[in-house]
N, C-alpha and C positions, 0 to 999 in steps of 0.2 A: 504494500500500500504506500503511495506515498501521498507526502502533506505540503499542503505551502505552507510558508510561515513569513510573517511578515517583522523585518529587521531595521529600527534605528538606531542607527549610532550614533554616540553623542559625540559631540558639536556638527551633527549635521541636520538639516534642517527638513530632509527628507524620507520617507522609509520607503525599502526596496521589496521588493519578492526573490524568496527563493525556495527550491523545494529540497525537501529528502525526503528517502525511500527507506524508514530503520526499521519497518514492520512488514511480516506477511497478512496479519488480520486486518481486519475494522474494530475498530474501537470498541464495538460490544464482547467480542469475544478476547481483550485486552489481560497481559496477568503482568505482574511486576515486572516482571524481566523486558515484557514488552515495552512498559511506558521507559524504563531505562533505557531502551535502545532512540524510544522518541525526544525525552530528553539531553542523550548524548549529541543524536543528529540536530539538536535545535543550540545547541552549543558549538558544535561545529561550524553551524552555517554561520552564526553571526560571529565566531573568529575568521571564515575564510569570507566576510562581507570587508572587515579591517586588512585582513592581511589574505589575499587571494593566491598567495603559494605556498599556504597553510596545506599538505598531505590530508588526504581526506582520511586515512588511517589513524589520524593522530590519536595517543592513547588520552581520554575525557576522566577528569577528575568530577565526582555528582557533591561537589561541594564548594564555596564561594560564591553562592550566588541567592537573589531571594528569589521566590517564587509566587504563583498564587493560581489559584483556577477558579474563574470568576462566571455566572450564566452571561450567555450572550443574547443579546436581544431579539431573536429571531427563534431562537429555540439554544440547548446544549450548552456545553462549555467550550471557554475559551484556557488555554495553558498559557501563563505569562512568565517568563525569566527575566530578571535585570541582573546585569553585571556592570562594574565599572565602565567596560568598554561600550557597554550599548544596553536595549533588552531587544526581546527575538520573542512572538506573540505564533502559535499555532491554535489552531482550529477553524469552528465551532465541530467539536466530538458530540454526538450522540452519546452520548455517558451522565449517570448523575452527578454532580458537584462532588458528593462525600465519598462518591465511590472514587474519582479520580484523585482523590486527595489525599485519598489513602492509599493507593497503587503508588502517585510520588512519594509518600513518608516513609513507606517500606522501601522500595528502589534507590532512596538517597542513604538510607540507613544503610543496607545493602551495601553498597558501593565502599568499598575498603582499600583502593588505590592507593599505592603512597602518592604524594601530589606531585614531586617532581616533576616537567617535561610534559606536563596536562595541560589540556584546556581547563580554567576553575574562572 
């Protein structure tokens, strides 16, 4: 599956579109590991939106950064990250609120990376 997600970075005055592919499901049949891979790719894209010879491999640290998943106005949730460098916005998911929220609590807990040479 893949997602757009939409990225500004700061001091810039615009936001771009980009996509990733970190999942094979749809979002109803989503489990930690999954939203982990959606979160890595949604880190990824807005380090290679700054730095575009950013390895798409690079190893993703799931910590430094805050987060939140908010309904969107239309229906579902939205996934929002901010980081120093920017924030990087995917959806709207067909998912309830608590349930995505607790798929990222687990997934960030999860993640035991040493941080070195990550994206955080």
């Amino acid at each position: 599956m893949s997602i757009d997600v939409e990225i500004w970075l700061r001091g810039d005055n615009h936001a771009t579109t980009a996509r990733i592919t970190p999942v094979p499901r749809e979002p109803a049949g989503w489990t930690d590991g999954d939203v982990a891979q959606v979160l890595a790719g949604m880190l990824r894209a807005l380090e290679r939106a700054k730095h575009p010879d950013t390895p798409d491999d690079r190893p993703v640290a799931l910590r430094g950064f805050s987060w939140i998943v908010s309904p969107y106005e239309s229906g579902g949730v939205v996934l929002a990250l901010e980081l120093t460098l920017g924030a990087v916005v995917a959806g709207p998911f067909d998912l309830p609120e608590r349930q995505l929220s607790g798929m990222v609590e687990r997934a960030i807990a999860a993640d035991q990376r040493p941080p070195a040479a990550t994206v955080q």
